[in-house]
N, C-alpha and C positions, 0 to 999 in steps of 0.2 A: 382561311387558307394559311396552312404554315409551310414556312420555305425550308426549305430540304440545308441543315448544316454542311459545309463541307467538309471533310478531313484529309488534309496535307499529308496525313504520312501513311497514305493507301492510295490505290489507283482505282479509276472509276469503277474495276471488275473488283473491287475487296481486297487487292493483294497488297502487301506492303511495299511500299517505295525501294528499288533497288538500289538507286544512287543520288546521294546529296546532292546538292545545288555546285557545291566546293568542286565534287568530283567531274561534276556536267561541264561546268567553265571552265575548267584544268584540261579537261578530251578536246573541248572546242578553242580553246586558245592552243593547245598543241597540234591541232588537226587544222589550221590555220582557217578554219570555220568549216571546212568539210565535214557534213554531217554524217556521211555511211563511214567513212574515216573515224570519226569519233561513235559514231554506235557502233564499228568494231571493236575501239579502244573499250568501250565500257559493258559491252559483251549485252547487246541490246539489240533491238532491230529500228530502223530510222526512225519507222511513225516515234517511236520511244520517244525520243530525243526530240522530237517536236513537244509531246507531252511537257517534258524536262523545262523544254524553252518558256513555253506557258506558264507550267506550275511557278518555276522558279522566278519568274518574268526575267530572262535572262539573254533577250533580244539585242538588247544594248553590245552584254559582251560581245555574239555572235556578229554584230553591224562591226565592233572594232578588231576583232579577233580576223574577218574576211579584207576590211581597209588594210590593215596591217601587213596584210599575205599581198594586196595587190599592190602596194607602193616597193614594196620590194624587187620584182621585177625591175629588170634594166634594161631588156628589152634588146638584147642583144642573143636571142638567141636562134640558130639556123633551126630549119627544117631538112632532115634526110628526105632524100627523092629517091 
């Protein structure tokens, strides 16, 4: 039985990676972890950026990148009625 190699700079369908690891955590640290927000930024569709998080393993970022968005709130803000 031989196991199937993987290659990092194609995606499972053959095609070549559209955006680096650099450019993925730069969308999601600007997109304060919002992912349809950052697969706009990176001109992608979300499952993408799910991919991205995987390939990259770049979980981490995203867990600090969404803490960071929520501490910031102050909690001071009204709702219109």
């Amino acid at each position: 039985m031989t196991t199937k190699k993987i290659n990092y700079n194609r995606n499972p369908r053959g095609r070549p990676v559209k955006c680096t690891a650099e450019q993925v955590a730069a969308a999601l640290i600007g997109c304060d972890g919002n992912l349809t927000a950052a697969a706009d930024r990176l001109g992608v569709v979300r499952a993408v950026v799910y991919d991205y998080i995987d390939r990259y393993k770049l979980q981490e970022v995203l867990d600090q990148s969404r803490e960071a968005s929520s501490t910031g709130w102050s909690g001071t803000a009204t709702w219109a009625r």
